[in-house]
N, CA, C and O of each residue as an XYZ file, in Angstrom:
660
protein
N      10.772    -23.430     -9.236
C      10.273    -22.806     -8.021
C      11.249    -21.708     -7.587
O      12.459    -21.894     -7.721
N      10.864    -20.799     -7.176
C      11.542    -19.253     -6.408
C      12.350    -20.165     -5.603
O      12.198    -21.333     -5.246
N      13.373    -19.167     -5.400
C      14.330    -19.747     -4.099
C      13.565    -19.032     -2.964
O      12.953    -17.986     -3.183
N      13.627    -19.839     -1.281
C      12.536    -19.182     -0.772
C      12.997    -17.761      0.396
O      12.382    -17.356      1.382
N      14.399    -17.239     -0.254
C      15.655    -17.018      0.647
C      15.992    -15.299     -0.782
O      16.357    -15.644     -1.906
N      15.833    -13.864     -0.542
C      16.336    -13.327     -0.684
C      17.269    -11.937     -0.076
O      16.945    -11.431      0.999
N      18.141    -11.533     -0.677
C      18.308    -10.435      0.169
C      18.132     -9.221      0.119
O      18.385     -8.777     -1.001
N      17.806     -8.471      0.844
C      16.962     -6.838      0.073
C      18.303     -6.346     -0.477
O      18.056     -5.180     -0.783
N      19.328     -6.539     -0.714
C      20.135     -5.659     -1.585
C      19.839     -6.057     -3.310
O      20.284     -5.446     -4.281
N      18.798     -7.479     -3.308
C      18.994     -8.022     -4.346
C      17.909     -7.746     -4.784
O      17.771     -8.006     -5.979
N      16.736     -7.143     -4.083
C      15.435     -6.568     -4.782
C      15.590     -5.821     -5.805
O      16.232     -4.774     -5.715
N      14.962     -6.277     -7.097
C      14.735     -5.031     -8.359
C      13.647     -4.236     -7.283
O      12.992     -4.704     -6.351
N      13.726     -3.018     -7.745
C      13.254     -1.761     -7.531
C      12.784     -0.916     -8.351
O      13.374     -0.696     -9.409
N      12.097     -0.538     -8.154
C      11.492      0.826     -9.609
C      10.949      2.338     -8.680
O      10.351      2.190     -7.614
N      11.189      3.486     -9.135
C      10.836      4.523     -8.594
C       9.525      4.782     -9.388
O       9.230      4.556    -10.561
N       8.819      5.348     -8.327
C       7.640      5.947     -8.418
C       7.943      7.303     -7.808
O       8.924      7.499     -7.092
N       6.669      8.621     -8.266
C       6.523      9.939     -8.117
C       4.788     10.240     -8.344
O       3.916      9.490     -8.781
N       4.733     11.320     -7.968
C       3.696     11.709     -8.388
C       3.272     13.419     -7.507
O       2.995     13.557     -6.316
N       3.373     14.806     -8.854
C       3.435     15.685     -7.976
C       4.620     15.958     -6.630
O       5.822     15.697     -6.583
N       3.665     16.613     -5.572
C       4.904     16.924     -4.970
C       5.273     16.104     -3.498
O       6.280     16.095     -2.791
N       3.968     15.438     -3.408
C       3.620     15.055     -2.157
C       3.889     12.886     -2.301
O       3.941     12.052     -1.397
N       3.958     12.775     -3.320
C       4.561     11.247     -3.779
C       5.665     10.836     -4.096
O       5.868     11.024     -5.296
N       7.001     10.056     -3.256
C       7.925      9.662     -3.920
C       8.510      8.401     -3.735
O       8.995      8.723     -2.650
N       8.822      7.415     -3.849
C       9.412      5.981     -3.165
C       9.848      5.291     -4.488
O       9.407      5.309     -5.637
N      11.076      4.565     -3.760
C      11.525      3.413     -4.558
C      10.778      2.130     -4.299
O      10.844      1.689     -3.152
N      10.113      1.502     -5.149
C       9.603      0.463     -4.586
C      10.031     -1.400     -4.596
O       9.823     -1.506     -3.387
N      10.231     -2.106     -4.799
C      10.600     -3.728     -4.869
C       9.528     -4.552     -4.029
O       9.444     -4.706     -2.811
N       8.628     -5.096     -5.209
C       7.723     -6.203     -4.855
C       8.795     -7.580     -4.224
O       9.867     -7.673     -4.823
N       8.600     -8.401     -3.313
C       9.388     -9.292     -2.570
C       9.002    -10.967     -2.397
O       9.583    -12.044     -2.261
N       7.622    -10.417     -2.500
C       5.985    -11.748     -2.204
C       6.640    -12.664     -2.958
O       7.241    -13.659     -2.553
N       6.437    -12.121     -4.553
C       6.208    -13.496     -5.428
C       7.954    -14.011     -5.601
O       8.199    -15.211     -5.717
N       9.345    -12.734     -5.602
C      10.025    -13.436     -5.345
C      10.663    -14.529     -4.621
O      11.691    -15.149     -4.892
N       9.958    -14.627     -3.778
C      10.380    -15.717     -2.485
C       9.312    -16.924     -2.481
O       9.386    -17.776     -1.595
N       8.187    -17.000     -3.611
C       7.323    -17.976     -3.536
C       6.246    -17.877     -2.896
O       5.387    -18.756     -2.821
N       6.210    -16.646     -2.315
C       4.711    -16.139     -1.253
C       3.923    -15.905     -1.757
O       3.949    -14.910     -2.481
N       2.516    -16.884     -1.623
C       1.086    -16.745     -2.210
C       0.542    -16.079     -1.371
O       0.106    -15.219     -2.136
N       0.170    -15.735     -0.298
C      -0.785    -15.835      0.818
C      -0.540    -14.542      0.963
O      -1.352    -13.683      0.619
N       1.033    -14.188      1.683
C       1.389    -13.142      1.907
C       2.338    -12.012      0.756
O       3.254    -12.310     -0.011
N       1.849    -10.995      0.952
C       2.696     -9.942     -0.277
C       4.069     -9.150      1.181
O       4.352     -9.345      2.363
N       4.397     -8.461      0.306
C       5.782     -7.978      1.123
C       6.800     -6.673      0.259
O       7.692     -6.863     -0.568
N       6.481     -5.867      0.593
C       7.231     -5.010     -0.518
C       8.075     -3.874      0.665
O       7.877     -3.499      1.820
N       9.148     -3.612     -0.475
C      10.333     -2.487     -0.010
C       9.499     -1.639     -0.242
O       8.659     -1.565     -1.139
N       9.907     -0.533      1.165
C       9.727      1.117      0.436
C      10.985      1.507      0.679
O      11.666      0.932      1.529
N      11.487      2.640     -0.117
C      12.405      4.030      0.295
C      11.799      4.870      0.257
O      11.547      5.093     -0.927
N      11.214      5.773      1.066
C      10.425      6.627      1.060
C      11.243      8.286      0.877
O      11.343      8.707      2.029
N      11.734      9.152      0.065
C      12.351     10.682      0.088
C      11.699     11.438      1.396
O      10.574     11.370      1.892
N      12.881     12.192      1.750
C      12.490     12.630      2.584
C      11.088     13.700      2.590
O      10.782     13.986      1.433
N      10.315     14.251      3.476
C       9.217     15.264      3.383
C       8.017     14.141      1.992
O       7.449     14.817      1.135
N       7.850     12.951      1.968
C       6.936     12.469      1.145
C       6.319     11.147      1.651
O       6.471     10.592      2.739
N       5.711     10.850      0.764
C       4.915      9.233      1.438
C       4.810      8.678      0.426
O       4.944      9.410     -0.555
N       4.485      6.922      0.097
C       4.812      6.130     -0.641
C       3.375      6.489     -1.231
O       3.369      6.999     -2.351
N       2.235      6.288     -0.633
C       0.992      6.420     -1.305
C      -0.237      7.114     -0.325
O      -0.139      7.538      0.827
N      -0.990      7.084     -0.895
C      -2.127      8.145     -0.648
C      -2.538      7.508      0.728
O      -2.303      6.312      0.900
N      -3.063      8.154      1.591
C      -3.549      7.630      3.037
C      -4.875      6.657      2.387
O      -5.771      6.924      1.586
N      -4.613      5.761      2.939
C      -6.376      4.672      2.615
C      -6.167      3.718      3.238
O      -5.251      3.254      3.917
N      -7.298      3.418      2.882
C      -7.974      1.955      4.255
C      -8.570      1.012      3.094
O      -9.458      1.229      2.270
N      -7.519     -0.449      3.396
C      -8.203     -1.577      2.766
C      -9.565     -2.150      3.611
O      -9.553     -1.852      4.805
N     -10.565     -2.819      3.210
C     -11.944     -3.420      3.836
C     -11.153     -4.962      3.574
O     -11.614     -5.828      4.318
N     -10.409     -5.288      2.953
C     -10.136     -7.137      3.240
C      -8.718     -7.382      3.733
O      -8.268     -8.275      4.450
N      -8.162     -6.377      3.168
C      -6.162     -6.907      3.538
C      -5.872     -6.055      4.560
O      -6.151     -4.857      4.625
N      -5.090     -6.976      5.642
C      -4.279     -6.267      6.490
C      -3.054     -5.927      6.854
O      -2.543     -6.821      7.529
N      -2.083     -4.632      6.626
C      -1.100     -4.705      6.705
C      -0.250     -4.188      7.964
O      -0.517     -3.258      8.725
N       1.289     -5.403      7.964
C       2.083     -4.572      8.611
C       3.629     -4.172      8.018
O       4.308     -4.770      7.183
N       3.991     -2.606      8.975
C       5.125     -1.931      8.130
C       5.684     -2.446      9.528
O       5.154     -2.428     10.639
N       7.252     -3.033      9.003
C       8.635     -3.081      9.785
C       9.726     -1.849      9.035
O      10.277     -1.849      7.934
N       9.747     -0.678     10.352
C      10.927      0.594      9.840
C      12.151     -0.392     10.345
O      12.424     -0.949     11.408
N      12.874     -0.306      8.754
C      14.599     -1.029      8.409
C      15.215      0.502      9.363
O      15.691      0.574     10.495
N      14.905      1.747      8.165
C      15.886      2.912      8.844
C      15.389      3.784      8.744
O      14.561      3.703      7.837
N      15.420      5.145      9.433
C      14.946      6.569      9.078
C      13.479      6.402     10.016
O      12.982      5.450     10.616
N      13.217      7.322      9.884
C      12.000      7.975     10.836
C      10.910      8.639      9.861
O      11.176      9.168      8.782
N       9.551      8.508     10.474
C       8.850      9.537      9.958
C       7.538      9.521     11.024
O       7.643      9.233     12.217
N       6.439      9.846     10.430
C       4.955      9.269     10.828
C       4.147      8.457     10.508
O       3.916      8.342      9.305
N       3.528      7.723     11.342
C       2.440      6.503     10.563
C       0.553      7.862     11.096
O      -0.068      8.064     12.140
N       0.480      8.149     10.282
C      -0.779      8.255     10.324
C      -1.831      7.036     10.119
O      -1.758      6.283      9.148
N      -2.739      6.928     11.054
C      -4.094      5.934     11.467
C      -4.986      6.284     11.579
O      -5.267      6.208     12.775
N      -5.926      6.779     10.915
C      -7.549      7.218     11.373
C      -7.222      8.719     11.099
O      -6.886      9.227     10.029
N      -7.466      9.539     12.787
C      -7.106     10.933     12.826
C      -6.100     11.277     13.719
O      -5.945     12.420     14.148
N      -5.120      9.915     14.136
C      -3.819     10.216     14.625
C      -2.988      9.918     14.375
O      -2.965      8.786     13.891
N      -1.735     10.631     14.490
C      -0.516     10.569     14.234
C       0.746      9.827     15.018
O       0.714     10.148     16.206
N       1.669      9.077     14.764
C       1.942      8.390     15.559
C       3.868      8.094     14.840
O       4.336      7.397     13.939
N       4.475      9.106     15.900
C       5.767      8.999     15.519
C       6.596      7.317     15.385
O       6.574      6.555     16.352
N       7.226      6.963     14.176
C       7.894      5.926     13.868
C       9.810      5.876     13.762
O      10.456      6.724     13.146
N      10.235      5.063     14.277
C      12.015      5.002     13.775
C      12.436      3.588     13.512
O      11.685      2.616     13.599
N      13.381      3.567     13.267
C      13.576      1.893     12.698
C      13.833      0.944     14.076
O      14.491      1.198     15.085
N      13.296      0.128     13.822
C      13.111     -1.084     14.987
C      11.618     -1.012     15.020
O      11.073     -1.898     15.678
N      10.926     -0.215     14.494
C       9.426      0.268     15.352
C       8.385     -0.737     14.064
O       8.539     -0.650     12.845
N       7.285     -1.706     14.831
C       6.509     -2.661     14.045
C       5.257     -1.782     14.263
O       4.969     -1.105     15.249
N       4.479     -1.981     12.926
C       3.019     -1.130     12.739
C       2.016     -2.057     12.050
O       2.096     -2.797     11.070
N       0.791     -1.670     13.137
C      -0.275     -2.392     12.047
C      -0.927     -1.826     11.788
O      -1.284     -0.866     12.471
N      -1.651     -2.279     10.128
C      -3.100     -1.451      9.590
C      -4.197     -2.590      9.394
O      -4.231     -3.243      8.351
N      -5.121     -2.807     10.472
C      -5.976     -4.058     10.406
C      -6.497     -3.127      8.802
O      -6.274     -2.094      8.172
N      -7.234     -4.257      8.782
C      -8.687     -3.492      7.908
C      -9.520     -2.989      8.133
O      -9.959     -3.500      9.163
N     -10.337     -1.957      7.721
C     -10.997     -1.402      8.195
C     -11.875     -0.444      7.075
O     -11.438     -0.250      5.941
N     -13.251      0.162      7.581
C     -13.592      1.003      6.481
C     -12.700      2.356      6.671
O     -11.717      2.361      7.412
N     -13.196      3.684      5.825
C     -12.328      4.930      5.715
C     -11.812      5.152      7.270
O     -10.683      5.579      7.511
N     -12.556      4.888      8.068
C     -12.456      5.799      9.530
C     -10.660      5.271      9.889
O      -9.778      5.984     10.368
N     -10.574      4.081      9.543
C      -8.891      3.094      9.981
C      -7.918      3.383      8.801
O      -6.972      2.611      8.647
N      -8.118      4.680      7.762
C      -7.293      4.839      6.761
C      -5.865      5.494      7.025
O      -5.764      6.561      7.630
N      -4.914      4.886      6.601
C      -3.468      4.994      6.972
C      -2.182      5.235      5.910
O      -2.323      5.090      4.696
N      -1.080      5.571      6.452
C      -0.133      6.561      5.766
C       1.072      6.536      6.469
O       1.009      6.743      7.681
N       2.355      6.284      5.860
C       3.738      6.293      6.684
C       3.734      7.688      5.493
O       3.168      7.722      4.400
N       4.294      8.405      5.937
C       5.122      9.807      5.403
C       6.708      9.936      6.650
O       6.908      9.940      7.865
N       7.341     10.006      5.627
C       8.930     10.403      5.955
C       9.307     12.306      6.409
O       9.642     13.302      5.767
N       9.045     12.030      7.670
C       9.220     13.435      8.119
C      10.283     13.827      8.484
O      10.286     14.817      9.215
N      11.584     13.188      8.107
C      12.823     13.149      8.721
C      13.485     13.849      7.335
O      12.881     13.951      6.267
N      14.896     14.318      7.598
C      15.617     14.751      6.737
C      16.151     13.433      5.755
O      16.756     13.759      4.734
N      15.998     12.281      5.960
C      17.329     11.283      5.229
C      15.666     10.388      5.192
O      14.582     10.681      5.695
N      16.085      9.301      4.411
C      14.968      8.421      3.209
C      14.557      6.895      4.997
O      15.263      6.204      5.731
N      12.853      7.191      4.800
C      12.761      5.918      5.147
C      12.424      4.819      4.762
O      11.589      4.878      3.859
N      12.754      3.694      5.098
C      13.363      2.550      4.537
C      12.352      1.410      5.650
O      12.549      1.279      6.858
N      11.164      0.620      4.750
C      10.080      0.032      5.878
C       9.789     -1.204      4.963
O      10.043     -0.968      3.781
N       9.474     -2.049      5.134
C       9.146     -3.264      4.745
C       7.580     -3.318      4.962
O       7.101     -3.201      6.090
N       6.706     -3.522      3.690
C       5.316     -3.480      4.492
C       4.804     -5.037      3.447
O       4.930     -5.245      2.240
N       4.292     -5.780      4.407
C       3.753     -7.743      5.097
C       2.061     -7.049      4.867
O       1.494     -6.073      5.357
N       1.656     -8.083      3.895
C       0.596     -7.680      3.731
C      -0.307     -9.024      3.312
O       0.225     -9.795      2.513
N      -1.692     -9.358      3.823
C      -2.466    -10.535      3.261
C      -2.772    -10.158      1.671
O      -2.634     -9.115      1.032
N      -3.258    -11.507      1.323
C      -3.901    -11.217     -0.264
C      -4.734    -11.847     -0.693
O      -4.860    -12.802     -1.459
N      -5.612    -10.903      0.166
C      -7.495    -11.787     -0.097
C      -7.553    -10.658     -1.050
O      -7.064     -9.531     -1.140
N      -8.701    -11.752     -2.024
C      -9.207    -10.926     -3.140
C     -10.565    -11.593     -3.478
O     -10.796    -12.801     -3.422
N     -11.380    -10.662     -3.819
C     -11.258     -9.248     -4.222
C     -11.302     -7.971     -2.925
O     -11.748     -8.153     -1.792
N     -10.765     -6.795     -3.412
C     -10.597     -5.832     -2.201
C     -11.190     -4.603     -2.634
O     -11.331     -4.336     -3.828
N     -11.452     -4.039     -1.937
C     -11.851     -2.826     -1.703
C     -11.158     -1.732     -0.958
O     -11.181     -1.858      0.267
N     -10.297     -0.255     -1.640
C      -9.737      0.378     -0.615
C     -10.156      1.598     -1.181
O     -10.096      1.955     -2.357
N     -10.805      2.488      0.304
C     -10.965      3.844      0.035
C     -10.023      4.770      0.553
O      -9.473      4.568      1.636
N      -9.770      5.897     -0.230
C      -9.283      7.120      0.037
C      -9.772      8.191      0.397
O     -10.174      8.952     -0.483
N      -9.882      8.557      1.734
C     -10.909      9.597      2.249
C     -10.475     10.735      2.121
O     -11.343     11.607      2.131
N      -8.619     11.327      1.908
C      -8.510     12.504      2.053
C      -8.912     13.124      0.018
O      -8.881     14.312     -0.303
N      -9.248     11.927     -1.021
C      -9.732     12.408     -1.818
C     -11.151     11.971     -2.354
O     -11.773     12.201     -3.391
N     -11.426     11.167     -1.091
C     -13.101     10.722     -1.739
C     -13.175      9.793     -2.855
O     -14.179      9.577     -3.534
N     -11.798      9.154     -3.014
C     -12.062      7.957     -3.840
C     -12.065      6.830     -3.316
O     -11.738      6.497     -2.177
N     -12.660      5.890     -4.663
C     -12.756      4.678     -3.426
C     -12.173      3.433     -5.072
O     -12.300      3.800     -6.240
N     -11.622      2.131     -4.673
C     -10.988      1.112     -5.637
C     -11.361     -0.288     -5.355
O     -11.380     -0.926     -4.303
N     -11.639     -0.582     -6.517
C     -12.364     -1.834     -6.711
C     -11.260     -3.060     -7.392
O     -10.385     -2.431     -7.986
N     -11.095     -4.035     -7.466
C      -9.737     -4.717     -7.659
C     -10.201     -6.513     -7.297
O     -10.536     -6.988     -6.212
N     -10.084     -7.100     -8.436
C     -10.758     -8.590     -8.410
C      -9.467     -9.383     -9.047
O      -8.899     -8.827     -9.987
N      -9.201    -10.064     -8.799
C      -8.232    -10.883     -9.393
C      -6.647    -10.108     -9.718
O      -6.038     -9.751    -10.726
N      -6.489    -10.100     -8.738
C      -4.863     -9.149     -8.949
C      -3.804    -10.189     -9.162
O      -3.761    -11.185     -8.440
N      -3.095    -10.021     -9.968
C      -1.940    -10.720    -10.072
C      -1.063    -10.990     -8.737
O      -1.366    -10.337     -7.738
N      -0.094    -11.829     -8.670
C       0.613    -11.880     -7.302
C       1.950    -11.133     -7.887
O       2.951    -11.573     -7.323
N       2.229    -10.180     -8.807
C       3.518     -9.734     -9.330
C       3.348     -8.420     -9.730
O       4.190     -7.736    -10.313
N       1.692     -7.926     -9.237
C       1.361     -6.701     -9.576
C       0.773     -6.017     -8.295
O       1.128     -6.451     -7.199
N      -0.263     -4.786     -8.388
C      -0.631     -4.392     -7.451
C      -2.067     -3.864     -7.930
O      -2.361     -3.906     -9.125
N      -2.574     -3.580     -7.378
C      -4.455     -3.358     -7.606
C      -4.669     -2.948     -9.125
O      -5.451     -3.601     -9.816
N      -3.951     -1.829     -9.661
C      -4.229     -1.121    -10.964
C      -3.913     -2.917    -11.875
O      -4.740     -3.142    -12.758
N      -2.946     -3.919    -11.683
C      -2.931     -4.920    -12.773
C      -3.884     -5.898    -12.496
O      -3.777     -6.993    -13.047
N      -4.954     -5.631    -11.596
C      -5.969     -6.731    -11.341
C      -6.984     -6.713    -13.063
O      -7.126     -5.878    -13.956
N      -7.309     -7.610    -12.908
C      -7.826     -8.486    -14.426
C      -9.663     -7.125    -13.874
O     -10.275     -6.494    -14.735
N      -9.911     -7.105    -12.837
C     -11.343     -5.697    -13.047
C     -10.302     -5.146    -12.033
O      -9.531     -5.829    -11.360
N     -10.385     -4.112    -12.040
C     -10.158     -2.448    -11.684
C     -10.468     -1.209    -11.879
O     -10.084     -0.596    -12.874
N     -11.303     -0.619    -10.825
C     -11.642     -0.061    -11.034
C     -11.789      1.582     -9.691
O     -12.330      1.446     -8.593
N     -11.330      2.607    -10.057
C     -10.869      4.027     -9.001
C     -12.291      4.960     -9.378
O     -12.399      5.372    -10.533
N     -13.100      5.196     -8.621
C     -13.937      6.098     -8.773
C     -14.598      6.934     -7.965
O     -13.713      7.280     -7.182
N     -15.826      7.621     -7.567
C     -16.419      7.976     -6.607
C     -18.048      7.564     -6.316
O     -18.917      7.628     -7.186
N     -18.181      7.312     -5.501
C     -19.942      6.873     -5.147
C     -20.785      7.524     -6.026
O     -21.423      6.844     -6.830
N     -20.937      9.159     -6.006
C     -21.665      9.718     -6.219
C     -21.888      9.926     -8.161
O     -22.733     10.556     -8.797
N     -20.330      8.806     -8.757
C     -20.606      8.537    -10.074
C     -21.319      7.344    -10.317
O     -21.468      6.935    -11.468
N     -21.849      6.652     -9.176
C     -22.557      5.442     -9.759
C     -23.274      5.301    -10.508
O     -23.949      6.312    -10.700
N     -23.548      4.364    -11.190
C     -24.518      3.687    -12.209
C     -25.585      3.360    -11.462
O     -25.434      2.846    -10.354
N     -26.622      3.584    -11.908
C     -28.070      2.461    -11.588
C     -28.060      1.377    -11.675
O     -27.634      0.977    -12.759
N     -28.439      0.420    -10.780
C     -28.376     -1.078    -11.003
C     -28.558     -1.891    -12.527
O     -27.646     -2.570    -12.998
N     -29.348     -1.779    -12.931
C     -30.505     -1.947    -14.333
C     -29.488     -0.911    -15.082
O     -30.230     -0.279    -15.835
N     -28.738     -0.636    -15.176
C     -27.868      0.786    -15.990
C     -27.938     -0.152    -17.417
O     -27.872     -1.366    -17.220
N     -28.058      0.271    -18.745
C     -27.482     -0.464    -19.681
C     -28.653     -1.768    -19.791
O     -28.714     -2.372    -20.862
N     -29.384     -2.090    -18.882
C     -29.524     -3.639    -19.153
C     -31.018     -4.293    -19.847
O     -31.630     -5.361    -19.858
N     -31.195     -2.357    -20.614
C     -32.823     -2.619    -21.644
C     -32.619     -3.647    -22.361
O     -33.496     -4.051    -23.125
């Protein structure tokens, strides 16, 4: 069994990028500590970037605790200045409740984001019109290692009956 006790200096971490507008160190935390229910992951967020694309889960709800540094939590269509001490929630919601910490500060922010883990989920991305499908996710992964996954757009759907002469 996990010990149920770690310390964030002791989180493995892995960097992520993407383009110019994506950058964070990340450390999954959940499954180290034995947490089924709840997930829990480090960000370091570079300064002028955001960990991931603004979107809105329909089943999981999350909250970010800022450790250090400042930025914005974008929610819906407002903006909403953040610094460390400061607790945030993202109920669930469809696109209209889609959300985003970006680091608007000169120096890296540093947020802890507490998250449920009902599955299967659904999260859309409105500022690109995609939307993600995700059934059976591992508790040591994140939507892309769910056993179906799937990133697409409405307007590529299939017909019900597709395939099923």
């Amino acid at each position: 069994m996990a010990s149920p006790v770690i310390n964030l200096d002791d989180v493995p971490t892995r960097d992520t990028s993407h383009g110019d507008r994506f950058a964070a160190t990340l450390g999954r935390i959940g499954p180290l500590i034995g947490a089924q229910k709840l997930g829990c992951m480090l960000h370091r967020v570079s300064p002028g970037k955001a960990a991931f694309p603004r979107h809105a889960h329909h089943a999981n709800e999350e909250m970010m605790i800022v450790l250090e540094g400042a930025g914005t939590y974008r929610l819906g269509d407002r903006e909403h200045p953040v610094r460390a001490g400061d607790i945030v929630s993202a109920p669930a919601s469809d696109g209209s409740g889609a959300h985003q910490m970006v680091n608007t500060s000169d120096a890296d922010l540093v947020y802890l984001c507490v998250s449920t883990r009902l599955d299967p989920e659904v999260v859309e991305y409105p500022d690109s019109g995609k939307f993600a499908v995700a059934s059976m996710v591992p508790e040591d992964t994140g939507l892309l290692g769910a056993r179906i996954a799937y990133i697409g757009r409405v307007e590529n759907s299939l017909d019900y009956f597709d395939g099923e002469e």
